[in-house]
C-alpha positions in Angstrom: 5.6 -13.4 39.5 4.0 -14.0 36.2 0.6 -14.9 35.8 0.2 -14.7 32.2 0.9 -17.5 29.9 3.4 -16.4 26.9 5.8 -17.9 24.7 9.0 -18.1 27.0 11.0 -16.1 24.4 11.3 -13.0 22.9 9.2 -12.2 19.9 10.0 -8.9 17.5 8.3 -9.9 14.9 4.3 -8.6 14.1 1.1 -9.6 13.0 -1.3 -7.7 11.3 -4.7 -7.7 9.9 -6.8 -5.2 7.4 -10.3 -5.2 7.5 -12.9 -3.3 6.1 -15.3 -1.1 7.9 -18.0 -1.5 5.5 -18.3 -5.1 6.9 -20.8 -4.5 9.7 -23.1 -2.4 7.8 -24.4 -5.9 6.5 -25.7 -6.0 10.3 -29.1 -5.3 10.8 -29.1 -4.4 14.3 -26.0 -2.8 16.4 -26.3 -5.7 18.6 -25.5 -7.5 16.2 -22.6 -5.5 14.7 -21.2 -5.2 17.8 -20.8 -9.0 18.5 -19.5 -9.3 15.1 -16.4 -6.6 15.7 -16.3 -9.0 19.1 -15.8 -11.8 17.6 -13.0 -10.3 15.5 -11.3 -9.3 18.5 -11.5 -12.5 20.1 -9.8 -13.8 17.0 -6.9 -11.4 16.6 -6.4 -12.1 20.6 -6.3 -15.3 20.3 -3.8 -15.5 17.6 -1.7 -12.8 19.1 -2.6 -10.4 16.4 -0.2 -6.7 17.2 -2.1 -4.9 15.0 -5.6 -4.2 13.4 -6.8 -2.0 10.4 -9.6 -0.6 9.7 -9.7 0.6 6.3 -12.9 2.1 4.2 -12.9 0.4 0.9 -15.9 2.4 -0.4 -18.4 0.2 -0.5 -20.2 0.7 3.0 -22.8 3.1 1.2 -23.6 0.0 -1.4 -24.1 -2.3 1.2 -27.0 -4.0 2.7 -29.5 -1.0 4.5 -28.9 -0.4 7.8 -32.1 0.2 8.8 -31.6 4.1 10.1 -28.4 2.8 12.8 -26.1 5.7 11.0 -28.9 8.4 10.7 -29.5 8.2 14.4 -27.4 10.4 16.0 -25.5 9.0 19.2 -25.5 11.1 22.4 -22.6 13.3 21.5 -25.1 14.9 18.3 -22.9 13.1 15.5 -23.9 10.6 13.2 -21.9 7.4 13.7 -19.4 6.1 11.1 -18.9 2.5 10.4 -15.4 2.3 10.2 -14.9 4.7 13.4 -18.0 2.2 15.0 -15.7 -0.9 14.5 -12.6 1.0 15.7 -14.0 2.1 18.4 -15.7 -1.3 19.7 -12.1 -2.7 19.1 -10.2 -0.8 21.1 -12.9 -0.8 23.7 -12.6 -4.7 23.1 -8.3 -4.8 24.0 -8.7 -2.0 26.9 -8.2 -3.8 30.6 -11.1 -3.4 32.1 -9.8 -1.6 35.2 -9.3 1.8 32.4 -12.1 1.3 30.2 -14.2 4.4 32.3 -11.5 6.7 32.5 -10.9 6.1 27.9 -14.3 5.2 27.2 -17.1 7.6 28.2 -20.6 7.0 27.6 -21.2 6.3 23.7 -23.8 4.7 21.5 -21.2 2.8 19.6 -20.4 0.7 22.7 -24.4 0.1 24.2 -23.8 -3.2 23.6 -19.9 -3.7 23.9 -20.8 -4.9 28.2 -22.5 -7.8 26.2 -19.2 -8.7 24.5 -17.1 -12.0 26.0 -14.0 -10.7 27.5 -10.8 -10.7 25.9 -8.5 -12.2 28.4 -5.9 -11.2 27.3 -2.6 -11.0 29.3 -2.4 -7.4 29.8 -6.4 -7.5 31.2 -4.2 -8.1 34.4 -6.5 -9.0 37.7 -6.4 -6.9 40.8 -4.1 -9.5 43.2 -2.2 -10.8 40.1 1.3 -10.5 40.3 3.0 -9.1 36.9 5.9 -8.1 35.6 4.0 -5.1 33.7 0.7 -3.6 34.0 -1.2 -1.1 31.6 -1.9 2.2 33.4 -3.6 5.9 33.3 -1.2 8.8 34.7 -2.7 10.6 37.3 -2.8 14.1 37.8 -1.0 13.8 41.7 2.7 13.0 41.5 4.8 11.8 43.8 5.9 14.0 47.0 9.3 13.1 46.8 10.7 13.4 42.8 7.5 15.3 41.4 7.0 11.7 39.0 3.9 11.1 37.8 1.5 8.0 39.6 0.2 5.9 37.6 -3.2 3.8 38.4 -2.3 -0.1 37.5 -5.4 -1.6 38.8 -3.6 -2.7 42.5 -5.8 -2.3 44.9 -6.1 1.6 44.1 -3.0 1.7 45.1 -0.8 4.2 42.8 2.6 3.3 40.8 5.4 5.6 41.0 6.9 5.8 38.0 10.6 6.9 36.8 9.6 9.8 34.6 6.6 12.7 34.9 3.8 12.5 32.0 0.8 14.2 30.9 -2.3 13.3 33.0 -4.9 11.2 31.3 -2.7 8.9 29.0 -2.7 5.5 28.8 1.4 4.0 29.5 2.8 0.5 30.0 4.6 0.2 33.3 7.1 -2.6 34.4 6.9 -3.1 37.9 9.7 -4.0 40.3 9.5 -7.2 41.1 10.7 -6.8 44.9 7.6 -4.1 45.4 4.7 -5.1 47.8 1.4 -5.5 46.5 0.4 -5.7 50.1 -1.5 -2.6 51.5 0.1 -2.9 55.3 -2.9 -0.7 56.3 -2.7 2.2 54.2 -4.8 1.3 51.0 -3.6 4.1 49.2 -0.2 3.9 50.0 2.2 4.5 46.8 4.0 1.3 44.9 7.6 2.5 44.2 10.1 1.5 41.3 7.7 1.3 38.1 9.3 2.0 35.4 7.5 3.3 32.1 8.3 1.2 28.8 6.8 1.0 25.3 3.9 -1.1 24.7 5.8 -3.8 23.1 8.3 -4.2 25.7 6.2 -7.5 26.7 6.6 -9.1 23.7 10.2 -8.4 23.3 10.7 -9.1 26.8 9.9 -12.9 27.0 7.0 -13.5 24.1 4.3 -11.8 26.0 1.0 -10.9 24.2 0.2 -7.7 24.9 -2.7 -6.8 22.6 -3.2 -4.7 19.5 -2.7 -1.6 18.3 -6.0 -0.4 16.1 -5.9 1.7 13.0 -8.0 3.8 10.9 -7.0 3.8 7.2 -8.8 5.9 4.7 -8.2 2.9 1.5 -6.6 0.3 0.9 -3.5 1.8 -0.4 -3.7 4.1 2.8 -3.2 0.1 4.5 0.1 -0.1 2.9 1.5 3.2 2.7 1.1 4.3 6.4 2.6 1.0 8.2 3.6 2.5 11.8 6.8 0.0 11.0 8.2 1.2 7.8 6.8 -1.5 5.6 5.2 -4.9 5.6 7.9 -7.4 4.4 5.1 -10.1 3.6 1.7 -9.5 2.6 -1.4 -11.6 2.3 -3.8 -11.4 0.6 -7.4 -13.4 0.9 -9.7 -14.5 -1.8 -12.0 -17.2 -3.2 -9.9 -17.0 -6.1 -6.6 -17.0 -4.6 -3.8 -18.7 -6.6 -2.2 -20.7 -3.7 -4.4 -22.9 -0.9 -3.4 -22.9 2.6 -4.8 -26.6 2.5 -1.7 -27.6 0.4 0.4 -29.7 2.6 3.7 -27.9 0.6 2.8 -24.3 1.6 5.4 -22.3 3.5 6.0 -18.9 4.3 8.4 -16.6 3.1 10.5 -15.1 5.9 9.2 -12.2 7.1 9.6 -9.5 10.2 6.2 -7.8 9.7 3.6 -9.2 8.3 0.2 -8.1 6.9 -3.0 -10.3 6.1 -5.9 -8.5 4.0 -9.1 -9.5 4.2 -12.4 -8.4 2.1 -15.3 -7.6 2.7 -18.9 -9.4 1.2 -17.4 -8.6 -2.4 -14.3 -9.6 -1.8 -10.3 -7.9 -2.2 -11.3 -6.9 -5.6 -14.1 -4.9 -5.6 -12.1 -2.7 -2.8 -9.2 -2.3 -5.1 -11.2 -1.1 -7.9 -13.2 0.8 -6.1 -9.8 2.8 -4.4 -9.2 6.1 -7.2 -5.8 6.4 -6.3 -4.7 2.9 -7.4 -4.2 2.1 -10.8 -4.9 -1.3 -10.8 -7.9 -3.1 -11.8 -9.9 -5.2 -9.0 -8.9 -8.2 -11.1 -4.8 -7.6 -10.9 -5.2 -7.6 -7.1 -2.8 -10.4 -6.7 0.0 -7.6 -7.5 -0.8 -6.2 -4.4 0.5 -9.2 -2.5 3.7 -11.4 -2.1 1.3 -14.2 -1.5 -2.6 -14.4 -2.8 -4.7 -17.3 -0.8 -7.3 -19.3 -0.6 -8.2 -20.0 2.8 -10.9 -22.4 2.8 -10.7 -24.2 -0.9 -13.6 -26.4 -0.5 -15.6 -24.2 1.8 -19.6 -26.0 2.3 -21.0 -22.6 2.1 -21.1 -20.3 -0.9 -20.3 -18.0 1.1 -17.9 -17.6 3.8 -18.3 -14.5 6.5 -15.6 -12.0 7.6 -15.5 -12.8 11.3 -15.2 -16.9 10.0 -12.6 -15.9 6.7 -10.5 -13.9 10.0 -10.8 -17.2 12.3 -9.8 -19.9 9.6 -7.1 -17.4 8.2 -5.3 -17.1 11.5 -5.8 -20.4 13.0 -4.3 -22.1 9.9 -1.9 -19.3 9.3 -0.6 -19.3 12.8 2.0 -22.4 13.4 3.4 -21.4 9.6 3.9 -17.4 11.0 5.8 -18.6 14.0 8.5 -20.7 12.4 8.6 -18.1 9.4 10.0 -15.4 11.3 13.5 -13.5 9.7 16.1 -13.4 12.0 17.5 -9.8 13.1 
């Protein structure tokens, strides 16, 4: 019944990550931004990330050119935004594919997201897979029988039932019975009965099932903190050059945690975002204050510089085995 690979086990705990917008306006090209918010993605999938943040730290307007990208206006009229550009090509990025025309209409934000490698991810279900849950789109027929809403699933074209009746055009997670035929029996379009609609983390709590990410705009860096969809971040990381504690020290441990947040900088670093946020009162150079931990990811790094997609990868990949024996219990 289940195609996807997942831990075996439920999983209520979350992983975030804060980035700043004003990251890909050191881009020269929109090709090129757009396989850097890919490659991001690709990370946070990989590392079963629940959660990304987009936050505007100020700076975009002191970065590198971009070479008349933001003056051209995209085909709605409007002037692209950096921060709402990377948003954008990261939700595109965690959408099945089978629902990206019906959420994503034509943009110039996403001209080159068909370039992107695909996410893979479990929830990018494919058409004769058999899964427990599916990501759908309600429709605007219902059913003949209860007046519930259908749901396309990606089966075949054939519709989900579903237990309750929604408002056309949204996107819902549906578990699936798992007696229902996937087989057509002639009638292509012939309805799929029992789905049941469930909340977007029911996957993960269900048997350890990643089931993407949520993505979030946040205005500053404060506005990372203060508007955390799950009431606070009970461990927070923060990334820097200068960080106090290395991730390379074979003595490092986590401190429990349910919901956990990992802040990364952009070409200035943590620093130059705090002090550049008016409605903190800490310098850039308290920043550690911020945080329950303050890291140095990559201590004796070859390059002077280390780049946001690379500080993301490193971050998670060594961050990873520590967050999954870390986790509080309930």
């Amino acid at each position: 019944m289940d195609a996807v690979p997942c831990r075996g086990k439920p999983r209520f705990s979350t992983v975030s990550i804060a980035i700043p917008g004003s990251v890909v306006s050191n881009c020269q090209t929109r090709e090129l931004r757009t396989q850097m918010v890919g490659q991001l993605a690709r990370a946070a999938t990989i590392y079963h990330v629940d959660e990304i943040i987009v936050f505007d730290d100020k700076l975009a307007k002191e970065m590198k050119p971009d070479r008349g990208y933001y003056q051209r206006s995209n085909h709605h009229g409007g002037r692209s935004d950096p921060h709402e550009f990377m948003a954008r090509v990261f939700q595109y990025c965690e959408c099945p594919q089978y629902l990206r025309r019906d959420f994503f209409p034509m943009h110039g934000d996403l001209q080159y997201a068909g370039l992107l490698a695909p996410m893979d991810a479990p929830h990018h279900v494919r058409v004769n897979d058999r899964a427990r849950f599916r990501e759908g789109i309600v429709l605007e027929k219902t059913s003949s029988t209860n007046g519930n809403s259908l749901v396309h699933c990606g089966i075949r074209g054939r519709p989900v039932e579903i237990d309750v009746k929604l408002t056309p055009g949204i996107r819902c997670t549906v578990q699936l019975d798992p007696k229902a035929s996937y087989e057509t029996g002639g009638k292509p379009n012939s309805i799929i009965r029992g789905g049941k609609v469930v909340s977007p983390s029911a996957p993960r709590k269900f048997d350890g099932t990643y089931w993407g990410y949520t993505t979030r705009l946040a205005s500053s860096i404060k506005a990372v903190f203060d508007e955390c969809p799950f009431g606070v971040y009970d461990l927070k990381v923060g990334t820097s050059e200068r960080g106090s504690t290395s991730l390379d020290d074979g003595k490092f441990r986590l401190p429990s945690y349910q919901h956990a947040l990992i802040v990364f900088g952009g070409v200035a670093g943590i620093e130059e975002c705090v002090d550049a946020d008016e409605s903190l009162s800490l310098p850039g150079s308290q920043s550690r204050k911020l945080f329950d931990l303050w890291v140095n990811i990559c201590p004796f790094q070859g390059s002077r510089t280390i780049r946001t997609e690379e500080a993301v990868l490193i971050a998670l990949a060594k961050l990873s085995p520590l967050l999954s024996t870390a986790v509080s219990p309930l």
